[in-house]
C-alpha positions in Angstrom: 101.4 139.1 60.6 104.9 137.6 61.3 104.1 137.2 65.1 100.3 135.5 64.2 102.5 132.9 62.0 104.8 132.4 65.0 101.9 131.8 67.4 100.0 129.6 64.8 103.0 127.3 64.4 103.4 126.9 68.2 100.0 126.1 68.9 99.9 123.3 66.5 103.4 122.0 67.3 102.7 122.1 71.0 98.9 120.6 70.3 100.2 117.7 68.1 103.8 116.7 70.2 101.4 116.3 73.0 98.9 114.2 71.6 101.4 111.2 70.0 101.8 107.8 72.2 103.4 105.2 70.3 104.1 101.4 71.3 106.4 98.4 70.1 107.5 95.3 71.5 110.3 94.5 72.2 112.6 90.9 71.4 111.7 89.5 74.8 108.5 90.3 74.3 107.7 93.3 76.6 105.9 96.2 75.8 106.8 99.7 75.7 105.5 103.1 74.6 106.8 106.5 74.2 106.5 110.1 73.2 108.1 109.1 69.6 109.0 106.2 67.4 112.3 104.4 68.8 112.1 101.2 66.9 110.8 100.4 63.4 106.9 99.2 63.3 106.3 101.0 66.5 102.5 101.6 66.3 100.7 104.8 67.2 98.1 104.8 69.8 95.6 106.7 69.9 94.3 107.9 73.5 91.0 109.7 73.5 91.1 111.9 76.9 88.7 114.1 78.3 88.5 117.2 80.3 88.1 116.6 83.8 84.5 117.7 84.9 85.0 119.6 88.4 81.9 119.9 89.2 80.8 116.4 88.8 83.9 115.3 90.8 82.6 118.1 93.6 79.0 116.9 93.2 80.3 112.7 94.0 82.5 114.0 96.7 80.1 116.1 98.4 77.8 112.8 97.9 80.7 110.5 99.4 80.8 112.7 102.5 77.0 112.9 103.1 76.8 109.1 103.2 80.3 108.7 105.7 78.4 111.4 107.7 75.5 109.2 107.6 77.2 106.0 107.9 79.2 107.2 111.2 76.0 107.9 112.3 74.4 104.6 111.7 77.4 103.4 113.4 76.9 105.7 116.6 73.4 104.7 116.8 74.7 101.4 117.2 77.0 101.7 119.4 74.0 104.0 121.6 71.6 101.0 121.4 74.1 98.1 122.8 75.3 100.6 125.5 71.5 100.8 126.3 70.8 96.9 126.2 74.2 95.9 128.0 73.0 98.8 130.8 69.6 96.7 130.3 71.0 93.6 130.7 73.1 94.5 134.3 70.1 95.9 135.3 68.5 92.6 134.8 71.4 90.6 135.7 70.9 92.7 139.2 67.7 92.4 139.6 67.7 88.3 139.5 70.3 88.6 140.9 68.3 90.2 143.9 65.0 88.0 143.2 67.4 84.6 143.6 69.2 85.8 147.1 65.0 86.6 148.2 64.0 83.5 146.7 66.5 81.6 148.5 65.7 83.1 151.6 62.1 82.5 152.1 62.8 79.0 150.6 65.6 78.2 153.8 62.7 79.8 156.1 60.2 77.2 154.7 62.2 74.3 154.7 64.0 75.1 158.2 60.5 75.8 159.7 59.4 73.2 162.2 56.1 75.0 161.5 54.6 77.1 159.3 51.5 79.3 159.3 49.8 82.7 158.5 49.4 85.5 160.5 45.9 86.4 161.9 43.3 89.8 161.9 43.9 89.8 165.5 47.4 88.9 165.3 47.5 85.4 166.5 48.4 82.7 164.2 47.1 80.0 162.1 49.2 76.8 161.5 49.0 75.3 158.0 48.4 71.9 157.4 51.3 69.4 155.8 49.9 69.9 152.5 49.9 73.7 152.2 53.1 73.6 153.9 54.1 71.5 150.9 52.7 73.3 148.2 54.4 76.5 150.2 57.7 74.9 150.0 57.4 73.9 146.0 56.2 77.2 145.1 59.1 78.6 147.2 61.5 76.0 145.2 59.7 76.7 142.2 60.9 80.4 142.8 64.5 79.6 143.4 64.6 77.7 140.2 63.0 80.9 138.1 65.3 83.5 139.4 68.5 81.5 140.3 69.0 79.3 136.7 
């Protein structure tokens, strides 16, 4: 009976010391708090706490980690797609780049050209007149200015 007395009084000495915040301020007009009363008209607080729920902390964390997992993939998907259009865009850059250097060609052969014409069935040739010769040369032009601005 002695020994459930002894246990009784801890529990409720240890439970209460615990619990107790109390707060003044000072002269200068700061605040302070502590375990126990240190100044006259030091007011006691009272703190409402709560046990910490593990398993909702586990549950946001696990949620917390399945959207960075998602976000870093979001993120690599990205990063996938403007690899793709910059490999896109050489490509294209090359391939202008190619059209322009034909483009000029053929245009130089037109315009150097003292004449111009179109092969034949038979393999003889057939002169053009000056105005398909023209409209040869401004499509040819026409070409240069697609591919090469």
């Amino acid at each position: 009976m002695k020994m459930l007395a002894i246990i009784l009084l801890g529990l409720s000495v240890s439970l209460s010391a615990g619990a107790a915040v109390w707060m003044w301020t000072d002269d200068g007009g700061e605040v302070h708090y502590s375990d126990y009363p240190e100044v006259e008209g030091a007011v006691l607080v009272d703190i409402e706490s709560h046990p910490t729920d593990r398993a909702a902390i586990a549950e946001q964390r696990r949620k917390t980690v399945a959207l960075e997992r998602e976000r870093q993939k979001g993120a690599q998907l990205r990063l996938d797609v403007d690899r793709e259009e910059r490999a896109d865009k050489k490509d294209d850059r090359a391939l202008a780049k190619a059209n322009c250097e034909q483009a000029k060609a053929a245009y130089e052969t037109y315009y150097n050209a003292p004449r111009l014409y179109k092969p034949t069935a038979d393999g003889g040739r057939e002169y053009l007149s000056s105005e398909e010769t023209d409209a040869l040369r401004a499509k040819a032009k026409a070409s240069v200015d697609e591919w090469c601005n």
